[in-house]
C-alpha positions in Angstrom: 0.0 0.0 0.0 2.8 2.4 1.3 5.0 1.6 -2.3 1.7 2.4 -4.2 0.9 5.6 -2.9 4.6 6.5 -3.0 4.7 5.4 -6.8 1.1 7.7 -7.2 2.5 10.4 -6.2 5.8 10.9 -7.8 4.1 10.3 -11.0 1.9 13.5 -10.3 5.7 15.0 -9.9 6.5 18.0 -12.3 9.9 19.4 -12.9 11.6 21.9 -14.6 14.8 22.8 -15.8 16.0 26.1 -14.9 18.1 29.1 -15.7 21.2 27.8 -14.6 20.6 24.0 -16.3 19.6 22.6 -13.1 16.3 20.4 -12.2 13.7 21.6 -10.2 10.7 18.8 -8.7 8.2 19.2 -6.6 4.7 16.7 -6.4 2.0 19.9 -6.2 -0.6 17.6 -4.6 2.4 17.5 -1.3 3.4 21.0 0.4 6.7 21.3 0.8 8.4 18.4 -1.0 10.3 19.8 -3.7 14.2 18.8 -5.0 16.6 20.1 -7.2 19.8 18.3 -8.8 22.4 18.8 -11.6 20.2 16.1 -13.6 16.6 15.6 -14.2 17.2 11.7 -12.6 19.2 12.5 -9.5 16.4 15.4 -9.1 14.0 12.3 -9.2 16.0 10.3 -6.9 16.4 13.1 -4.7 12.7 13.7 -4.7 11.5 10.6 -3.5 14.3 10.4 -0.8 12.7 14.1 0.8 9.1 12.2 -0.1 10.0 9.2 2.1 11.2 11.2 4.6 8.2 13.4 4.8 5.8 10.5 5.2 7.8 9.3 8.0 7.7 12.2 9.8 3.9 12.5 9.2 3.9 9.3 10.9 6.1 10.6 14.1 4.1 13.6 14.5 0.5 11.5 14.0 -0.5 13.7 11.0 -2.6 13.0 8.6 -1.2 12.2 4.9 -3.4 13.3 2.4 -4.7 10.4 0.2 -3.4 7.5 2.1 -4.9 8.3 5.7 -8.3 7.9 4.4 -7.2 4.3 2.7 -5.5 3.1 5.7 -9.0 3.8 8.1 -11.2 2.5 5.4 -9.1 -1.2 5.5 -8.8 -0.6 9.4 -12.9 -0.7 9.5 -12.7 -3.4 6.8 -10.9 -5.5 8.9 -12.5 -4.7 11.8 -16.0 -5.8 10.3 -14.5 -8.7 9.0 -13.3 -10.1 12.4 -16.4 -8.8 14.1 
């Protein structure tokens, strides 16, 4: 579930190259995850490293993470009914 809605995501990604022949990313749906890189596939590498790292701190903190949350309660009461 996790490596789906990581793989959704980046492919939402945009990038640009800029001015001074660097890479920009960012995915618009997530605030704040952005990377930049000498080459548009580090800039990708580099993009799902700062991802990854912001869902895990979503995850410390208890916050909610927009489009997975939701999926992760709807199984939890899926399973719950199941078992019940």
């Amino acid at each position: 579930m996790l490596t789906e809605y990581i793989n959704r995501q980046l492919h939402k990604a945009k990038y640009k190259l800029l001015d001074d022949q660097t890479y920009f990313g960012e995915i618009p749906q997530v605030r704040g995850v952005w990377a930049s890189a000498d080459t548009l596939e580090k800039c990708r590498e580099e993009l799902q490293e700062v991802f990854e790292d912001w869902i895990i701190l979503k995850i410390r903190d208890r916050e909610t993470i927009p489009g997975l949350t939701e999926k992760i309660v709807t199984k939890k009461i899926a399973m719950k009914q199941h078992y019940a």
